[in-house]
VOGU-3710 file (C-alpha; in Angstrom, 3 decimals, decimal comma):
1> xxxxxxxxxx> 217,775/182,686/45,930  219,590/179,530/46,229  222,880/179,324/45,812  224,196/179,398/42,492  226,216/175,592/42,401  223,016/174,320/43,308  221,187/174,994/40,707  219,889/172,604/38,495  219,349/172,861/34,893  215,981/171,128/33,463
11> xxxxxxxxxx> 216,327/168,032/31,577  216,516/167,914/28,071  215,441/165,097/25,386  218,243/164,415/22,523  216,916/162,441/19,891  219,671/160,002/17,908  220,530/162,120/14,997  223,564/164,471/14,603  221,730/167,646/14,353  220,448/167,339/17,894
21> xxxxxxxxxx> 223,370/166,288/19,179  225,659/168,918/17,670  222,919/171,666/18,788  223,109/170,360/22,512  226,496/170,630/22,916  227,560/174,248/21,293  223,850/175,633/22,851  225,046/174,513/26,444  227,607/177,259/26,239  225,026/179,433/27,044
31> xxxxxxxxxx> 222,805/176,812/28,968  225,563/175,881/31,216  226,383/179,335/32,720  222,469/179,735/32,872  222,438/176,849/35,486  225,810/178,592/36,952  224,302/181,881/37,213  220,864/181,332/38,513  218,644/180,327/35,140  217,665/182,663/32,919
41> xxxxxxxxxx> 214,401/184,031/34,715  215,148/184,902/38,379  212,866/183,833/41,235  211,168/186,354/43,015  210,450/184,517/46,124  212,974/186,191/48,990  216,005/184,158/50,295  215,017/183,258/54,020  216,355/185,897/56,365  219,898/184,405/57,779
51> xxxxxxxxxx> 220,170/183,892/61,404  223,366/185,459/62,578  225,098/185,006/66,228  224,613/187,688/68,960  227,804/189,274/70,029  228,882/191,269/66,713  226,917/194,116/64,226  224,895/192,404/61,976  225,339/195,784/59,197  228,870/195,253/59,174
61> xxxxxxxxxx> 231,250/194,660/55,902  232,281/191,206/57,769  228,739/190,282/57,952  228,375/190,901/54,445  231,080/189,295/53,035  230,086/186,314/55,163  227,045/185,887/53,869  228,054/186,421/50,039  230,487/183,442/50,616  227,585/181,187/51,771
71> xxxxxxxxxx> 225,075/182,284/49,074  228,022/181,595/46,432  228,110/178,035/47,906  231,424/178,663/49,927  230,601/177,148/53,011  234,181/176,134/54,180  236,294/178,850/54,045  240,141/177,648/54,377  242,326/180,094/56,755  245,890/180,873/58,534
81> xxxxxxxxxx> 245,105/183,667/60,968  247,295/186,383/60,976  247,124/189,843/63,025  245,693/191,684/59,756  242,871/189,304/59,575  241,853/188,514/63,139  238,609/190,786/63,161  237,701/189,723/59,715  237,865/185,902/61,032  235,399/186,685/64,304
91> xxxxxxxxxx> 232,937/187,424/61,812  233,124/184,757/59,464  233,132/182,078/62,393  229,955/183,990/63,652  228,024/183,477/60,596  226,061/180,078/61,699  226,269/178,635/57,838  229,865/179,211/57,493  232,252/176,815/58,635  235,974/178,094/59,138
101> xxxxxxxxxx> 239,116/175,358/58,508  241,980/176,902/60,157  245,414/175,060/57,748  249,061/174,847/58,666  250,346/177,708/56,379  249,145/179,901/53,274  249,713/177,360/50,734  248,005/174,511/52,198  244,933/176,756/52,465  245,227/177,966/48,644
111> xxxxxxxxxx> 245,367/174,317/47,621  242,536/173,317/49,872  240,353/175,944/47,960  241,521/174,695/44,865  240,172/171,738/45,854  236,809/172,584/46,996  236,166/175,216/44,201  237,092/172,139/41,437  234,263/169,785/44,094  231,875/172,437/44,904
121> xxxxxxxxxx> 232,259/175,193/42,053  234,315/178,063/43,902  236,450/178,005/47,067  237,599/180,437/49,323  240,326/181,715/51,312  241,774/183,969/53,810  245,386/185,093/54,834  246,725/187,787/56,220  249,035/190,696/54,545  252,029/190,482/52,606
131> xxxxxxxxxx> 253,637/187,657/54,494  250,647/185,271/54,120  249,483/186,648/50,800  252,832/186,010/49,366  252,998/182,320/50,556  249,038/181,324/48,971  250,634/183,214/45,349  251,359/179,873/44,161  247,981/177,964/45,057  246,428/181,221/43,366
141> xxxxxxxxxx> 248,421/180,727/40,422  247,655/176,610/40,192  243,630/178,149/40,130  244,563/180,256/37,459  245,997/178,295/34,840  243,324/175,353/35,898  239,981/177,933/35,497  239,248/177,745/38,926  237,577/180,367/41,142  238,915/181,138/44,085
151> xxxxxxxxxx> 237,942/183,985/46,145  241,547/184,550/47,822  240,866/187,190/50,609  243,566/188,743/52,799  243,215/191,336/55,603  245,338/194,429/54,755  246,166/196,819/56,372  244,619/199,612/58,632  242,698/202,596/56,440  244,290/204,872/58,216
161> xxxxxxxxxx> 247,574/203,841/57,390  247,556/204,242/53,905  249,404/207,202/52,632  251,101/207,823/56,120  254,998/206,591/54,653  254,948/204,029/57,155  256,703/200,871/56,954  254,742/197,916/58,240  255,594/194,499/59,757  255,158/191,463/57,945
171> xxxxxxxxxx> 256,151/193,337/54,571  259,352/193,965/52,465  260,318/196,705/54,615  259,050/199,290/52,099  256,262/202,173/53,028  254,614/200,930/49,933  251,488/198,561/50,302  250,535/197,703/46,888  253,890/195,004/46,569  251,384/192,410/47,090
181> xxxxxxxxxx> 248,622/193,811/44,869  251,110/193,660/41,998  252,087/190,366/42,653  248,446/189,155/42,405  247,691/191,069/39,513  248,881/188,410/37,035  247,815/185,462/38,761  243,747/186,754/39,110  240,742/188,137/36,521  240,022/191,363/39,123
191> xxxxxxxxxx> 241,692/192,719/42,054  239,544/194,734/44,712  241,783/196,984/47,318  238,480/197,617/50,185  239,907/200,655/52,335  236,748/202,399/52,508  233,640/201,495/53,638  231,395/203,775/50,811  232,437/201,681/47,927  232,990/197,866/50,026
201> xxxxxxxxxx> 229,888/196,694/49,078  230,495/197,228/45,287  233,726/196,473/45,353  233,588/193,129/46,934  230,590/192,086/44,751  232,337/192,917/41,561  235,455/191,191/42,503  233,414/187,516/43,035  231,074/187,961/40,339  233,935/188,013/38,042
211> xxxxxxxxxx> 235,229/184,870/39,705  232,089/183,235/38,829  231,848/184,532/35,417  235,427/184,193/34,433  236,066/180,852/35,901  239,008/182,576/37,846  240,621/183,413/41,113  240,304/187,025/42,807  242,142/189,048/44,869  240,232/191,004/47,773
221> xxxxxxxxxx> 241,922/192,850/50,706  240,259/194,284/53,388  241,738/196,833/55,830  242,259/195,036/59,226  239,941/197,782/61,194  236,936/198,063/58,811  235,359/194,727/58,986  233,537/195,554/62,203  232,536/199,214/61,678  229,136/199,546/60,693
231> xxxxxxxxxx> 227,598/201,393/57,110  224,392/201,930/56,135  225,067/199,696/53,205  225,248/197,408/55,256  222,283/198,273/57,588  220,423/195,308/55,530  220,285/191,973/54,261  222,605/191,508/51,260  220,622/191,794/48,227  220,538/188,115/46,821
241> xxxxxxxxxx> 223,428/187,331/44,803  222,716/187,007/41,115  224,424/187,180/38,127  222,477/187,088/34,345  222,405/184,278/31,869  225,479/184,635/29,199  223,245/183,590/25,672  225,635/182,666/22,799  225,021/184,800/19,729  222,082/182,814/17,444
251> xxxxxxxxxx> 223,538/183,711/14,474  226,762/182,786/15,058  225,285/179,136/16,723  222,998/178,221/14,010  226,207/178,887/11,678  228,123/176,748/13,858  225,798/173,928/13,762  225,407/174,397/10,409  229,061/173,485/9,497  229,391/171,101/11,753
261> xxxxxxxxxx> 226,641/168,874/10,239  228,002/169,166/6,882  231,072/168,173/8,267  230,015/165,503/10,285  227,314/163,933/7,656  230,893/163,346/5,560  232,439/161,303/8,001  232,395/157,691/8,341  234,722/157,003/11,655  233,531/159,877/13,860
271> xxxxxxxxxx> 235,081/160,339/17,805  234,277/162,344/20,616  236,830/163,404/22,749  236,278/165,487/26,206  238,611/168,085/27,709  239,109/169,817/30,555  236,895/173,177/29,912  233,913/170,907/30,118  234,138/171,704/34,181  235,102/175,525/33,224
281> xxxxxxxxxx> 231,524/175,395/31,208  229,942/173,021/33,347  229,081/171,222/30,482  229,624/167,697/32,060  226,207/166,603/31,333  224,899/168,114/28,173  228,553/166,432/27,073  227,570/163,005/28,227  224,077/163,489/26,467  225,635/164,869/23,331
291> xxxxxxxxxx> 227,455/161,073/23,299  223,879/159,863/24,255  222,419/160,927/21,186  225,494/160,740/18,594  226,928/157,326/19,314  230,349/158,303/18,704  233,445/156,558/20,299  234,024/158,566/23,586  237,138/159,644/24,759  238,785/162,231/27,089
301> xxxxxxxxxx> 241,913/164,331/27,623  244,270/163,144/30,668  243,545/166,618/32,337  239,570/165,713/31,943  239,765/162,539/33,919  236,698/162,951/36,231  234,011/164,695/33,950  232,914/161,383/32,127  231,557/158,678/33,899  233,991/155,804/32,222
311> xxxxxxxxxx> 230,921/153,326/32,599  229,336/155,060/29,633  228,625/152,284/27,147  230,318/154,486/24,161  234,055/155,200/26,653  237,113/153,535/25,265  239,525/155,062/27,419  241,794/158,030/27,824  243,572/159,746/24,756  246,909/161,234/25,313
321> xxxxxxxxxx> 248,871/160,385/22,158  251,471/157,742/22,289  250,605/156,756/25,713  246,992/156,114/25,367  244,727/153,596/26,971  245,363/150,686/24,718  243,786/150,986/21,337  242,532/154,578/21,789  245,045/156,523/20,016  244,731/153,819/16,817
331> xxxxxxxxxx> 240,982/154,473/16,989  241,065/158,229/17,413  243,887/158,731/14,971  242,326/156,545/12,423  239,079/158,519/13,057  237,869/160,400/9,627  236,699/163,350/12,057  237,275/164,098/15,623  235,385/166,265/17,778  237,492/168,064/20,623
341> xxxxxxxxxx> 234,995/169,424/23,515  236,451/171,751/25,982  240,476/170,754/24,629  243,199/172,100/26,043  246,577/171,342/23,440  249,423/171,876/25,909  252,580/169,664/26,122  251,557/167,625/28,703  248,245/166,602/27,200  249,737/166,286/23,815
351> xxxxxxxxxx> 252,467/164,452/24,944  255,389/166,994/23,666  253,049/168,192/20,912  253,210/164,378/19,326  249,618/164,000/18,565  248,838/162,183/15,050  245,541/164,138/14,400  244,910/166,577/11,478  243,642/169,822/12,057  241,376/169,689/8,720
361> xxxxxxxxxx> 239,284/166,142/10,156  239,264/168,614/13,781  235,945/170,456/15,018  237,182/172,167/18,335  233,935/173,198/20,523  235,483/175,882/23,476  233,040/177,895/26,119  232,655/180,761/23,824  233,149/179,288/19,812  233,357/176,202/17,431
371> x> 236,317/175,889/14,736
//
C-alpha cells in the first residue's frame, strides 16, 4: 500500500447552504483519519517488494523497523549516534528509501522531527540510552502538547543485561534501566521496551500505530544487540502497514448537525474561526470547503497560522483577542454566532483568557464531538 500521508481523499461537492456545509465539516472527523489511515476499503494490490542493500540480513528487526518508517512516510530519520544505537543505525542507512540526518545533539534531532512530522505527517528519531534519551525529553514533550507524532526511538541496552544488577555507562549510576522509561511515560501515548525478539514485531507496530492514531509521540527502545539477529518474524516482507477507518457515531452526527442548523438558521452575523486541531484531524481542506459553501467571515487562531490559505476570498485575518489583525476581533466579537473548528482556549491564544466571546453564541467542532 502506499504510504499513509499520501493518501488522498476524493473530492467532494458542497453546495451553498448551511446544511451541507455543517455536515462536511463534523463528517470529516471520520473522513479525515480515513485519508490518514489508508481509506476505508483497503487495496489489495501488493506493495512492490523493497530492494534492500547486500551486506546485512534482510529478516532482521532493523530491517523491519526500517521499512515501517518508510511505509509510514518517514523517510528522513533525524539521529545522534551513540554506542547503544550503532547497529540499529547500519540498518537504517542500508535501507535504500531511507535517508539518515545525523544532528549536533538529542534535542536538535527531536525538534527536527517535530518539524517534519508537522510538514510530512509523522517524524522520526533515534538516540541512544539514557544520556541521549534524556536530552530529546524536551523535543518529545514540545510534540506532545502540539499533537504531533513522533516516533522517538533509542537503542537500549543489551538483552542480556537486563536483570543482571549491573550499572551501565551513560546512566544515573543506578542498576535500574527503566529511569528513562519513566521519564517518557508522561510525555508519549504508548511506550514499547523491545528486549526480545518473539514479541518485536508486535510491539513495535503497536507503539507507531498509536502514534498515528493518537496524533502523538512514542517511545520505542531497542536492545543494542538485537537489531541484527535474525527471527522468523522477520523471515518476510513486513505485512503492509494499515490501520482502519475511525467512523464517527451516525447518531450522534446527524444530532450534531441537527443542532447546529437550528442554531445557525438563527443567526444573522455568523464567523468561522480555524484552530489548530484542524492539522491533528487533517481537516485542512474539508475546513476550507466548509467556508466554500457557508460564506461565513473566516478567521483563525494564532497557533493555526498555516492551515488556511489567507488568499481565501472569505479571510479577514487572525483572531487572538485584543491583539487581533485589525478589525477582526470587532467583527468576531460582534458576531451573533461563532463557529470554533479545531480551538484550542489556552492563555496564549486567548490572550490571558481576555476573549469577548459568549459561550451561548459558541458551536465548538473538536476531532471527536460538537458543543
Amino acid at each position: 500500500q502506499d504510504p499513509l500521508h499520501k493518501r488522498k481523499s476524493q473530492p467532494r461537492e458542497i453546495k451553498e447552504n448551511t446544511t451541507v456545509a455543517v455536515v462536511v465539516i463534523h463528517k470529516y472527523h471520520g473522513d479525515a483519519r480515513r485519508k490518514h489511515h489508508g481509506g476505508s476499503t483497503p487495496k489489495s494490490t501488493k506493495a512492490p517488494p523493497p530492494v534492500f542493500r547486500p551486506g546485512l540480513t534482510a529478516g532482521t528487526l532493523g530491517r523491519h523497523l526500517a521499512r515501517r518508517l518508510v511505509e509510514i512516510g518517514a523517510r528522513d530519520v533525524f539521529s545522534v549516534p551513540g554506542d547503544f544505537n550503532l547497529t540499529l543505525l547500519d540498518h537504517l542507512i542500508a535501507e535504500p528509501e531511507l535517508n539518515l540526518i545525523g544532528c549536533c545533539n538529542e534535542l536538535n534531532a527531536g525538534y527536527a522531527a517535530d518539524g517534519y512530522a508537522r510538514a510530512k505527517g509523522v517524524g522520526a528519531c533515534v538516540v541512544t540510552f539514557t544520556v541521549g534519551g534524556l536530552s530529546v525529553l524536551n523535543a518529545i514533550a514540545g510534540a506532545y502538547s502540539e499533537n504531533l507524532p513522533v516516533i522517538c526511538i533509542v537503542g537500549g541496552p543489551n538483552s542480556n543485561d537486563y536483570g543482571t544488577n549491573r550499572i551501565l555507562h551513560h546512566t544515573i549510576g543506578l542498576p535500574d534501566f527503566t529511569q528513562e522509561l519513566r521519564c517518557f511515560q508522561p510525555l508519549t501515548c504508548a511506550q514499547a521496551v523491545v528486549n526480545n525478539l518473539d514479541d518485536a514485531h508486535e510491539l513495535i507496530d503497536t507503539a507507531i500505530s498509536t502514534a498515528l492514531k493518537e496524533s502523538k509521540p512514542v517511545y520505542i527502545s531497542i536492545s543494542c544487540n538485537l537489531p541484527a539477529l535474525p527471527h522468523p518474524t522477520f523471515a518476510r516482507d513486513p505485512v503492509p502497514f494499515y490501520l482502519p477507518p475511525c467512523v464517527s457515531n451516525q447518531r450522534s452526527l446527524e444530532a450534531a448537525v441537527e443542532e447546529t442548523i437550528e442554531f445557525l438558521h438563527k443567526a444573522v452575523k455568523p464567523v468561522l474561526i480555524g484552530g489548530p486541531k484542524l492539522r491533528v484531524s487533517k481537516a485542512q481542506e474539508a475546513f476550507v470547503e466548509l467556508a466554500d459553501g457557508c460564506g461565513y467571515p473566516l478567521a483563525i487562531m494564532p497557533s493555526a497560522k498555516g492551515q488556511v490559505p489567507e488568499h481565501h476570498p472569505n479571510f479577514i485575518g487572525t483572531y487572538w483577542g485584543a491583539v487581533s489583525t485589525s478589525f477582526v476581533s470587532e467583527i468576531v466579537e460582534s458576531a451573533d454566532a461563532y463557529v470554533f473548528v479545531g480551538p484550542i482556549f489556552n492563555d496564549y491564544s486567548s490572550v490571558g483568557y481576555s476573549l469577548l466571546v459568549k459561550k451561548e453564541k459558541a458551536i465548538i467542532v473538536k476531532p471527536n464531538r460538537v458543543t
